[in-house]
Backbone bond lengths (Angstrom), bond angles and torsions (degrees), N, CA, C in turn:
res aa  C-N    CA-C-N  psi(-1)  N-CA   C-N-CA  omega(-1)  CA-C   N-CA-C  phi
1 X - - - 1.454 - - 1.520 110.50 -
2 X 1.394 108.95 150.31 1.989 112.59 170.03 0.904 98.45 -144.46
3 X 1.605 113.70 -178.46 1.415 120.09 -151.35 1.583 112.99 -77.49
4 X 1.385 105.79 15.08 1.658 117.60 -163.57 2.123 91.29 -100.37
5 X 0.921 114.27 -36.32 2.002 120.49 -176.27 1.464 105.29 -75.94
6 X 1.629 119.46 -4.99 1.477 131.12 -161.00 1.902 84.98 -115.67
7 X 1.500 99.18 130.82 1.536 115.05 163.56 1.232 115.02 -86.35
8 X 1.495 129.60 131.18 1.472 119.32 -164.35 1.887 91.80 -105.18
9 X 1.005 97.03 147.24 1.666 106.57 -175.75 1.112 87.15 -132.18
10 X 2.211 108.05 168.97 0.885 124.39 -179.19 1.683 102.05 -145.80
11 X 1.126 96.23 178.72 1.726 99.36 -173.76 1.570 124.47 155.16
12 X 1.635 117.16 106.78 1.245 139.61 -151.91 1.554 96.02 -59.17
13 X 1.405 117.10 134.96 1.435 130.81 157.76 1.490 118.68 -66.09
14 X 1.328 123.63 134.63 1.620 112.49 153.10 1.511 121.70 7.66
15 X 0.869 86.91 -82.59 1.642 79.32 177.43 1.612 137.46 -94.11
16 X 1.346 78.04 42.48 1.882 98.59 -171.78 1.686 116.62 65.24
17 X 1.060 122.99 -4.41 1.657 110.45 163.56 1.163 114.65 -39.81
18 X 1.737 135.35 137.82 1.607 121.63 157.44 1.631 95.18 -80.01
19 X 1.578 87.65 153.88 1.316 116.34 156.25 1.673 138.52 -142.06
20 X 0.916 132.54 170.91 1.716 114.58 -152.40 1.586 97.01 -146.33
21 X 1.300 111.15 119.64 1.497 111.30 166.16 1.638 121.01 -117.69
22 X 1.159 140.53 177.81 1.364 133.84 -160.68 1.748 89.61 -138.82
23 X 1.567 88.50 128.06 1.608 94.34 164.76 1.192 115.22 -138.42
24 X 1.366 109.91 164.54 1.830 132.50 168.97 1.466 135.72 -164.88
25 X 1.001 165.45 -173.61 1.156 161.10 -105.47 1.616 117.35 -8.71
26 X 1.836 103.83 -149.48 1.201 103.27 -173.28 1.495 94.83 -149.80
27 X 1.488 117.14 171.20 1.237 101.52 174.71 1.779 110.11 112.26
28 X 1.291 124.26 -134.71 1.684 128.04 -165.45 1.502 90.19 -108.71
29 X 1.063 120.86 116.42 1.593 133.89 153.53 1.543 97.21 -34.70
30 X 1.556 87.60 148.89 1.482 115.63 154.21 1.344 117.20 179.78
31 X 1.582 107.11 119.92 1.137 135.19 -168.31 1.919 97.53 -73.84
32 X 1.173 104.37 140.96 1.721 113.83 176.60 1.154 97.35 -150.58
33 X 1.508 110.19 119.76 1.662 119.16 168.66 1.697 101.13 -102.78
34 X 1.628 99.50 145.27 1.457 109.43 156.05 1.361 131.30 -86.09
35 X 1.401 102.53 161.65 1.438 124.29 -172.58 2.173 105.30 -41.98
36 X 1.506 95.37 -156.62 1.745 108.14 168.37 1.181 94.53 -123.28
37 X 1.706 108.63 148.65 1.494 133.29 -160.49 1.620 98.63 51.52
38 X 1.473 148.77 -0.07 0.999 113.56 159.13 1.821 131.68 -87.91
39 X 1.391 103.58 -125.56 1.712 94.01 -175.00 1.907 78.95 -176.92
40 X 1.779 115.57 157.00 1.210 113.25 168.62 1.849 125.55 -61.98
41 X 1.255 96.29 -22.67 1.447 102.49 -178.78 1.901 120.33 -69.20
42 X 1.615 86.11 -34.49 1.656 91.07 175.41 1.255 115.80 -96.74
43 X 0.936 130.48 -48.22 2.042 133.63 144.69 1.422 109.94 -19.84
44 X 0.820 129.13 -72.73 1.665 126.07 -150.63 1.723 118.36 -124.14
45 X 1.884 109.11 -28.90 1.648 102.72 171.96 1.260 114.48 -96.15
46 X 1.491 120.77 -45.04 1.743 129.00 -174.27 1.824 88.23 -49.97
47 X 0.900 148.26 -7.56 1.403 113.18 -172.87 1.637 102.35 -139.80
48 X 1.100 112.09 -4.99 1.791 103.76 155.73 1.809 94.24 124.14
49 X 0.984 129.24 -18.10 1.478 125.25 -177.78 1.304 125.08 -67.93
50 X 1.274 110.99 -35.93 2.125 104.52 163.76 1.086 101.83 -60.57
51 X 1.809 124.17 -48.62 1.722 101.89 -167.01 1.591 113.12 -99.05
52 X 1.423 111.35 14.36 1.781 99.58 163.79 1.973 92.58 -82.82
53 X 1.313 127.98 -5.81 1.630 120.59 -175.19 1.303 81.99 -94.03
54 X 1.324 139.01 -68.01 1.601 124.14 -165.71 1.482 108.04 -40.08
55 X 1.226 104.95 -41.72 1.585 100.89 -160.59 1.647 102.75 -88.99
56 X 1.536 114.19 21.67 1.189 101.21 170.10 1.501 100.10 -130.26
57 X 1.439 122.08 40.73 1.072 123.35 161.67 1.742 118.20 105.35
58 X 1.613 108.04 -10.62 1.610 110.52 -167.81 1.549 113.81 -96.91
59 X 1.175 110.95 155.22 1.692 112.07 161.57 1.353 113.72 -88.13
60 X 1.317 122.83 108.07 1.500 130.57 -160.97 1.863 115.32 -102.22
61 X 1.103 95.24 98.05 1.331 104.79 -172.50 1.927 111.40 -97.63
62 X 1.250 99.08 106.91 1.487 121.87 176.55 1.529 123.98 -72.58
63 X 1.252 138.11 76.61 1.934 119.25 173.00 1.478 101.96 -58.60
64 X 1.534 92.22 139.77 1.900 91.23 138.52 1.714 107.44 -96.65
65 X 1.060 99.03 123.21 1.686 111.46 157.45 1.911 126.93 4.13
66 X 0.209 136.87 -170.54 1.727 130.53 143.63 1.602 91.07 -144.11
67 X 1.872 92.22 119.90 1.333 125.51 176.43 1.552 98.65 83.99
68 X 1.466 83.22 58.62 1.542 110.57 173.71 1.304 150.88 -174.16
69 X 1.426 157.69 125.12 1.563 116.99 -155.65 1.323 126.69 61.46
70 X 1.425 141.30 -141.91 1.373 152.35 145.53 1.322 119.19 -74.64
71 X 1.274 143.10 0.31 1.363 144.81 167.17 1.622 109.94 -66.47
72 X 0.790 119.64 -178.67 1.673 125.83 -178.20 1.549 121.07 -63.12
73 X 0.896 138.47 141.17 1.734 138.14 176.21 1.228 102.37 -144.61
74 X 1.224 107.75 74.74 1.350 124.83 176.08 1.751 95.05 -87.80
75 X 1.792 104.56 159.06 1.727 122.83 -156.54 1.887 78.35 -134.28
76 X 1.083 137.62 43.08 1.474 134.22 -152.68 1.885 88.30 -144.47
77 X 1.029 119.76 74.53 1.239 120.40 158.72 1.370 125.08 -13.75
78 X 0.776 136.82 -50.22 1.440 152.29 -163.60 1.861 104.17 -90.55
79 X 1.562 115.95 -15.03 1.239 126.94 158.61 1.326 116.54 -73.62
80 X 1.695 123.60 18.54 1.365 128.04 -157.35 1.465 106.71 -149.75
81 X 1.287 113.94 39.75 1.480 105.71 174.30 1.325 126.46 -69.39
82 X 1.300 132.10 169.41 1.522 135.40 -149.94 1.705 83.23 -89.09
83 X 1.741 109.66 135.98 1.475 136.69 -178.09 1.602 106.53 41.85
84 X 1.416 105.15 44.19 1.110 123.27 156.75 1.971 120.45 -41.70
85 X 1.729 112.01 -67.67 1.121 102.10 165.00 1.653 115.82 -47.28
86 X 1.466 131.59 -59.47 1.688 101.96 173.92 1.026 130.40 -6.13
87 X 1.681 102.99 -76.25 1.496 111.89 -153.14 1.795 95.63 -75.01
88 X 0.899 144.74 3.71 1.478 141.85 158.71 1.115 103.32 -95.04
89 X 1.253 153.88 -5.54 1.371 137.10 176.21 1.578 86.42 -91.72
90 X 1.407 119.64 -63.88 1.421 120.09 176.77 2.127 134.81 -26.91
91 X 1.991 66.69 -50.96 1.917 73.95 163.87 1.652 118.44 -69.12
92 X 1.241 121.32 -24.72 1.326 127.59 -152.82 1.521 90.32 -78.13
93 X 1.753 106.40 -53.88 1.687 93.39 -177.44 1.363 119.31 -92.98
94 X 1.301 117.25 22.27 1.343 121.25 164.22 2.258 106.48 -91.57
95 X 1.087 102.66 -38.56 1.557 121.67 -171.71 2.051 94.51 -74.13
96 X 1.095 116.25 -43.03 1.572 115.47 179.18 1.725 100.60 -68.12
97 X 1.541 124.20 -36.39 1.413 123.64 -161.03 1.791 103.09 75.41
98 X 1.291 128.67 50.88 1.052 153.57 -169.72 1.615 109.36 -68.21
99 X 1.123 156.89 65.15 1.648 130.95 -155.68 1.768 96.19 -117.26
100 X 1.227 125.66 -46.02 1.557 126.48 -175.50 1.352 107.49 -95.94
101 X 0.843 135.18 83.49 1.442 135.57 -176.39 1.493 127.62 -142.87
102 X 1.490 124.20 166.25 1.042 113.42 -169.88 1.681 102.83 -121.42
103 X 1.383 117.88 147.14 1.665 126.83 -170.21 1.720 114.86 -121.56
104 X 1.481 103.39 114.34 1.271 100.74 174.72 2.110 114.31 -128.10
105 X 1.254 89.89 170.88 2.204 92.71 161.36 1.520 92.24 -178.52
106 X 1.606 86.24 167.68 1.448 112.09 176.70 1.444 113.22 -126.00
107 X 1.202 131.02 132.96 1.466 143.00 -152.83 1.502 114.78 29.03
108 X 1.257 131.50 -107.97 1.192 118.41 170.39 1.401 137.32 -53.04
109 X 1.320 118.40 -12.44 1.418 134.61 -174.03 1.951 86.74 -90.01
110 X 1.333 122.57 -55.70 1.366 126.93 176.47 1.619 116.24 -41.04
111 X 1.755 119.36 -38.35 1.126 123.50 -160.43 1.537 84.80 -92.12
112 X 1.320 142.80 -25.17 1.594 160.06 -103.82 2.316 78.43 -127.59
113 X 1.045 108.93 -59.51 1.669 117.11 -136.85 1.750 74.92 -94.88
114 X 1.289 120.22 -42.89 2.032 104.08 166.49 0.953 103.27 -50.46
115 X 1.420 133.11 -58.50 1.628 131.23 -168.20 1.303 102.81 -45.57
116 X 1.126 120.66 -64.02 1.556 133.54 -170.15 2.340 124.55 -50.06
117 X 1.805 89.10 -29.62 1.127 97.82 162.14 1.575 117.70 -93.70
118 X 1.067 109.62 -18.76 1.236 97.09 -159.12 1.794 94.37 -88.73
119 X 1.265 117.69 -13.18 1.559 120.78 -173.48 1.696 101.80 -99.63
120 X 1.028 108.24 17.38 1.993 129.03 -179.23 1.521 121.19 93.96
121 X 0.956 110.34 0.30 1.640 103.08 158.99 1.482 119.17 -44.01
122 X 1.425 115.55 122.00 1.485 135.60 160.39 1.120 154.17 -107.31
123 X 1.475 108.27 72.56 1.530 128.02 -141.66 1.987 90.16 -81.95
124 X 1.113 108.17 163.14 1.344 102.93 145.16 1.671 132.20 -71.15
125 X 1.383 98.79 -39.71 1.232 107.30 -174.14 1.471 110.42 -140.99
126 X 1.334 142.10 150.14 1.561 145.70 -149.62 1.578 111.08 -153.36
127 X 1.554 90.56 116.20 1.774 106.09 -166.65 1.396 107.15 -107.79
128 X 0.918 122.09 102.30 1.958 130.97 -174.41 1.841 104.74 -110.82
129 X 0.910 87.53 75.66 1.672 103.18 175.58 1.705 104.22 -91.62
130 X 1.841 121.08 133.33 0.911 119.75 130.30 1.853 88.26 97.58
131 X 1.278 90.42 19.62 1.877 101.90 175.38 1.298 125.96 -147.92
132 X 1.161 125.17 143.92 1.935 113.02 -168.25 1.694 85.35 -140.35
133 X 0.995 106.28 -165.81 1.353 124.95 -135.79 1.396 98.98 -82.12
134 X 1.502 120.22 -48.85 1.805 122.97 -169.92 1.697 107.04 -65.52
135 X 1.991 96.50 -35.72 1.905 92.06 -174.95 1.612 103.20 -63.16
136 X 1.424 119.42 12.55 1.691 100.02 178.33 1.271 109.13 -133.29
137 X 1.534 111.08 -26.24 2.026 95.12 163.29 1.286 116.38 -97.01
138 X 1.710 113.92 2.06 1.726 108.15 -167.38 1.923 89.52 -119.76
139 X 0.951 153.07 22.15 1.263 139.33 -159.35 1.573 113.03 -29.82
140 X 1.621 123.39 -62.00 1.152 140.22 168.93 1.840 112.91 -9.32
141 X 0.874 141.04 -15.03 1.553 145.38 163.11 1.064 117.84 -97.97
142 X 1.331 133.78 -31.35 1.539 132.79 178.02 1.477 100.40 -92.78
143 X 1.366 132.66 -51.47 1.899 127.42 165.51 1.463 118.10 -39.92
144 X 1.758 117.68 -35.40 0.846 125.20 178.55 1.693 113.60 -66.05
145 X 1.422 100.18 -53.12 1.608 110.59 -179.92 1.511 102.27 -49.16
146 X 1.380 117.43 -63.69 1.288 127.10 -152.47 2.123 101.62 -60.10
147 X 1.394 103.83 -46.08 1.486 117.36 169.54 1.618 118.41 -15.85
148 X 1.868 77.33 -58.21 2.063 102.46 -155.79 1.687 105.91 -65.65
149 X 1.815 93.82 -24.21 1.929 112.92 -177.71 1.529 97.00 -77.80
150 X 1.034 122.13 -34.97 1.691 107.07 -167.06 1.415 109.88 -88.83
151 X 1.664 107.68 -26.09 1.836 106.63 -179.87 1.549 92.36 -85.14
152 X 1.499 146.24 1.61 1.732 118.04 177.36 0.778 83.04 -149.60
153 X 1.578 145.29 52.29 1.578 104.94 123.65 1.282 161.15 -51.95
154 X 1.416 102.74 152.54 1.382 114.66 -167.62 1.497 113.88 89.87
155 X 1.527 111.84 12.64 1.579 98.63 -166.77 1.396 102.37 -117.07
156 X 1.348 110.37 -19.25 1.955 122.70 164.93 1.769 120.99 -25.15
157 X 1.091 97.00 120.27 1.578 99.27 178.76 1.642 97.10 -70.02
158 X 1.826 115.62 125.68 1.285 115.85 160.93 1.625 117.84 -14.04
159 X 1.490 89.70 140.52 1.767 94.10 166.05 1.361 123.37 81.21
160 X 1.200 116.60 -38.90 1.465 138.24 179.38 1.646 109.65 -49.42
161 X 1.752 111.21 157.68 1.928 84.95 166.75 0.963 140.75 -93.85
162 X 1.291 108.79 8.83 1.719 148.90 140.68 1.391 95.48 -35.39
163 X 0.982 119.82 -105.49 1.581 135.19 -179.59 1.351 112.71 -24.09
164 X 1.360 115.48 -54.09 1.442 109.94 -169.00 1.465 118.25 -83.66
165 X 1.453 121.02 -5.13 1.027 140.95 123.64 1.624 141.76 -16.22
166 X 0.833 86.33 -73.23 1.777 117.13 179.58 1.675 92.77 -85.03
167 X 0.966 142.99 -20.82 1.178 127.15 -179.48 1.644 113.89 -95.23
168 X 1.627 112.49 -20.66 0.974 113.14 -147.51 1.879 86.96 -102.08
169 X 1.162 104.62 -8.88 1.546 117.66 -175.78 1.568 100.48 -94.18
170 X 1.396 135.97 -20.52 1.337 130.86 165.94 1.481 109.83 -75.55
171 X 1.438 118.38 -17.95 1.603 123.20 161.38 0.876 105.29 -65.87
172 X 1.434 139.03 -75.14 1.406 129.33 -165.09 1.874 115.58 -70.06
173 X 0.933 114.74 9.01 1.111 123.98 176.91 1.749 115.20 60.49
174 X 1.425 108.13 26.71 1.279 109.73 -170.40 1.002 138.61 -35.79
175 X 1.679 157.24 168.21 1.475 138.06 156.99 1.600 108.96 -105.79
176 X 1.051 109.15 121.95 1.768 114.82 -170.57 1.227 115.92 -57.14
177 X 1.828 102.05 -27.45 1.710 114.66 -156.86 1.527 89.12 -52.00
178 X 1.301 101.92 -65.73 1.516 140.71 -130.02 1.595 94.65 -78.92
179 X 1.433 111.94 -30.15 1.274 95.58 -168.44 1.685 111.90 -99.43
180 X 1.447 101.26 -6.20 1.719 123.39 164.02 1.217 91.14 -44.01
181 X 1.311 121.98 -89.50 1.279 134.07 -142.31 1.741 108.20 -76.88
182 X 1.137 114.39 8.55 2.041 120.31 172.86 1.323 84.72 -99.63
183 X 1.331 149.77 -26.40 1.795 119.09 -160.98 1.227 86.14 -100.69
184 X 1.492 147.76 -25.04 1.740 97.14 147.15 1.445 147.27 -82.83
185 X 1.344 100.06 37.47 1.318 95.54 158.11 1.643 125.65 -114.11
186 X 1.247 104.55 15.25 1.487 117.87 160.73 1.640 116.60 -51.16
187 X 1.355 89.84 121.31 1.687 83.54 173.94 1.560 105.88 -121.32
188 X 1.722 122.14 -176.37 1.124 114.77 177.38 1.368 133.42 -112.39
189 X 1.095 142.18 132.04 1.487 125.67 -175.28 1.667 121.82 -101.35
190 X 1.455 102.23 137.56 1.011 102.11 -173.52 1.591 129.62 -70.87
191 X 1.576 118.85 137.71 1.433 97.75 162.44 1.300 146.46 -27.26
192 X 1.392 120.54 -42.87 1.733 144.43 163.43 1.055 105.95 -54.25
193 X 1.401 118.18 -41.70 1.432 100.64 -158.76 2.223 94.33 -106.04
194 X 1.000 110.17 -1.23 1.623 107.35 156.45 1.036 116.94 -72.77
195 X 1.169 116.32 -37.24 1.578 139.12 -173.81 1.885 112.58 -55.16
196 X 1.742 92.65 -34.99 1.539 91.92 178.53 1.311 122.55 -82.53
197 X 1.280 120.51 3.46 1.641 120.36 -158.60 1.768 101.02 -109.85
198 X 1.548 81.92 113.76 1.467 114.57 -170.78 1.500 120.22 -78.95
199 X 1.324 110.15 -17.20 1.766 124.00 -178.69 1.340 110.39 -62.14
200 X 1.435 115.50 142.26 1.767 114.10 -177.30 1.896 79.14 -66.14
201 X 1.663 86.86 151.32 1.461 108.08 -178.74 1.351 113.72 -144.32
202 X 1.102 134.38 109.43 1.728 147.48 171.82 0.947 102.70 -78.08
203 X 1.993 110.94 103.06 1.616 102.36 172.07 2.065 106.04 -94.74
204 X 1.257 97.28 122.64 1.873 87.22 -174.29 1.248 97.91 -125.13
205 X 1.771 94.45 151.86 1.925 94.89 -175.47 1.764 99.15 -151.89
206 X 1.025 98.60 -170.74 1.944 89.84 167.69 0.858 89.10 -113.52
207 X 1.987 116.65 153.71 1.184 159.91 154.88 1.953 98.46 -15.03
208 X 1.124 97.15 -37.15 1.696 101.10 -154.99 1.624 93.86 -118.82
209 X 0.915 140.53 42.19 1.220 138.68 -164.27 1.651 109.12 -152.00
210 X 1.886 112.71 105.53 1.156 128.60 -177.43 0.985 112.26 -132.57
211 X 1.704 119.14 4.78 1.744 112.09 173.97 1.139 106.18 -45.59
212 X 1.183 155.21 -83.93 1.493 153.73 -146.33 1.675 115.85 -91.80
213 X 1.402 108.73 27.31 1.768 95.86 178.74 1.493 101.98 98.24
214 X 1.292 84.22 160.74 1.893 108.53 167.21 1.191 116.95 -76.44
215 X 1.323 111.99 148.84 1.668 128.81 -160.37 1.052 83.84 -107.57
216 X 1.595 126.18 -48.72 1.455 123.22 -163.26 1.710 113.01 -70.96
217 X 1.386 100.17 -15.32 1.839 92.13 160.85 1.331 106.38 -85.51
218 X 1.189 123.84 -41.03 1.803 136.85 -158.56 1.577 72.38 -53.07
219 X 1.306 124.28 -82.98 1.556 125.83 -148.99 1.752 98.45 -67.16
220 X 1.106 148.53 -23.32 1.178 130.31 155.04 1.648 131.27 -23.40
221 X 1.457 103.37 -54.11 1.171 123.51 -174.33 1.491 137.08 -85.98
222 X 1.854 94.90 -8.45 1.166 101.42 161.76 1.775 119.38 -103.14
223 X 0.938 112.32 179.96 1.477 129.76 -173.08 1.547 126.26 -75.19
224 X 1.351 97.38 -48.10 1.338 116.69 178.77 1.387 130.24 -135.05
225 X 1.300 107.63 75.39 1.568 98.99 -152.15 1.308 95.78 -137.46
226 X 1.575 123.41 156.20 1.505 148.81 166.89 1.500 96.84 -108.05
227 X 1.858 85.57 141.90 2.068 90.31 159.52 1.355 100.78 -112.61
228 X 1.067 113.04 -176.86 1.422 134.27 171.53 1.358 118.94 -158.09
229 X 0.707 134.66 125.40 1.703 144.35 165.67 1.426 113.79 -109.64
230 X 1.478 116.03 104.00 1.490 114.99 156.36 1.436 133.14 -75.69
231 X 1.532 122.83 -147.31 1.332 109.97 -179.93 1.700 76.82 -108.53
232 X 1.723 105.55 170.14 1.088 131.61 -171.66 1.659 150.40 79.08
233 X 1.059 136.11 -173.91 1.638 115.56 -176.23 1.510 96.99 -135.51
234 X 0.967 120.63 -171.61 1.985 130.20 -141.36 1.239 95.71 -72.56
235 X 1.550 148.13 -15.28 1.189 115.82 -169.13 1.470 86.29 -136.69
236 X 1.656 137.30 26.09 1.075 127.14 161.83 1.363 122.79 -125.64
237 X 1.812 110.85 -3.33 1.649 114.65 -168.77 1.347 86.83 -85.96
238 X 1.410 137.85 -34.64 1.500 112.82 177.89 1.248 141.05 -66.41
239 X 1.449 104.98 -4.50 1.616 114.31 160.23 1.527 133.49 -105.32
240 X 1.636 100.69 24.57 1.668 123.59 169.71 1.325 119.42 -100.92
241 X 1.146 126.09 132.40 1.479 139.88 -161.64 1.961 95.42 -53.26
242 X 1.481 102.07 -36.41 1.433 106.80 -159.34 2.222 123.60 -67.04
243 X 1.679 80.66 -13.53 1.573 99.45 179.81 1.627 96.42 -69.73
244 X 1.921 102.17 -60.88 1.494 103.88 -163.61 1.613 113.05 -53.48
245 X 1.490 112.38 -27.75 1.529 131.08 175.60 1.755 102.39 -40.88
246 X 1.018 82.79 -84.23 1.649 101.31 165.74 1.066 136.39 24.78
247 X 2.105 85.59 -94.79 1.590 93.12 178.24 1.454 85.42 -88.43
248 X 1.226 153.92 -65.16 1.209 125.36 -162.20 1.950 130.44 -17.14
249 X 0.977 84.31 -51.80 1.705 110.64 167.77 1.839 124.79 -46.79
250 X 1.947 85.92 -42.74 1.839 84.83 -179.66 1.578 99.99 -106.58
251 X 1.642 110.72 8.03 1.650 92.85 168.38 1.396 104.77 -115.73
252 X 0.824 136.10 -12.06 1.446 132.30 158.86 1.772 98.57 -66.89
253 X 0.944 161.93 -48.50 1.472 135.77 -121.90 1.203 111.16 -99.34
């Protein structure tokens, strides 16, 4: 599948922003947010994972971000209120009429879909890929990192995660403005209040993947939870067959 078998929809945020999500199959919803600097097309279709879920029976509903993809990239400050992505993930499954469904993300979409339960989202089932425990009560180190990439680019010594960064954001064709002004609206969540979320939860990450903390605390603290470890590290397990395996695996079973 490519982004051409995916129906692009649209649909005003709270506060009137457009935003655009991509859908297909049939069957049990499931919401999947993407990473930062990505977009749904490079997250979840360019590499086969929306349609190993179509082909396992689901209606796979994709956001782009706002200040991201085709969604809005607004330079309007005030288009940036604090846990801004929430309340758009919130509208999205309030605007579909969403009630049996299944909720997933990967790095920021992962820290994005806790927010979303923990502020009453009621997924059946909860996919936290590509996040451990500090990217969700400590945010302040990864906003910071990401900051230092949007004020100097291009100045990263090759290779670096600076660099691979900044490079991987000239792929997606990102807008810097827009995405400056979304990492402050990161907020933090508390241990206690991770602690309350009762939904079976698949925490999955790559083998090599510690940007955001331990999974193996993240999943400590919840109730009901599976790990998974695929092959790869934070900006390469999402383009291995073995991630999409995955959750396919803990939402089917």
């Amino acid at each position: 599948m490519t982004a051409s078998d995916f129906t692009l929809r649209r649909f005003a945020a709270p506060d009137g922003a457009e935003l655009v999500f991509h859908e297909a199959g049939q069957g049990r919803p499931v919401v999947l947010l993407h990473g930062l600097f990505s977009d749904a097309q490079t997250n979840w279709i360019r590499y086969g994972q929306a349609k190993l879920l179509v082909n396992n029976g689901f209606r796979v509903i994709l956001p782009d971000l706002r200040g991201h993809g085709s969604s809005t990239k607004s330079h309007d400050p005030a288009a940036y209120p604090v846990d801004v992505l929430t309340d758009d993930g919130l509208a999205l499954v309030a605007h579909l009429g969403l009630i049996d469904y299944d909720l997933g993300g990967y790095s920021l979409g992962g820290r994005t879909v806790v927010r979303m339960v923990v502020r009453g989202a009621a997924p059946r089932r909860l996919v936290v890929s590509g996040m451990g425990l500090s990217g969700l009560t400590d945010t302040s180190p990864r906003t910071d990192h990401f900051k230092h990439i949007l004020d100097n680019r291009g100045t990263f010594e090759k290779f670096t995660p600076e660099w691979n960064a900044d490079s991987f954001l000239k792929t997606t064709r990102g807008d810097s403005g827009a995405l400056r002004l979304l990492l402050d609206t990161f907020v933090d969540t508390s241990a206690e209040s991770i602690a309350k979320i009762s939904v079976p939860t698949l925490v999955l990450s790559g083998e090599d993947d510690s940007d955001n903390g331990s999974v193996e605390a993240l999943a400590a603290l919840l109730t009901d939870t599976t790990v998974v470890r695929t092959p790869g590290g934070h900006m390469s397990a999402v383009t291995k067959p073995e991630l999409g395996q995955a959750i396919a695996d803990f939402l089917t079973a």
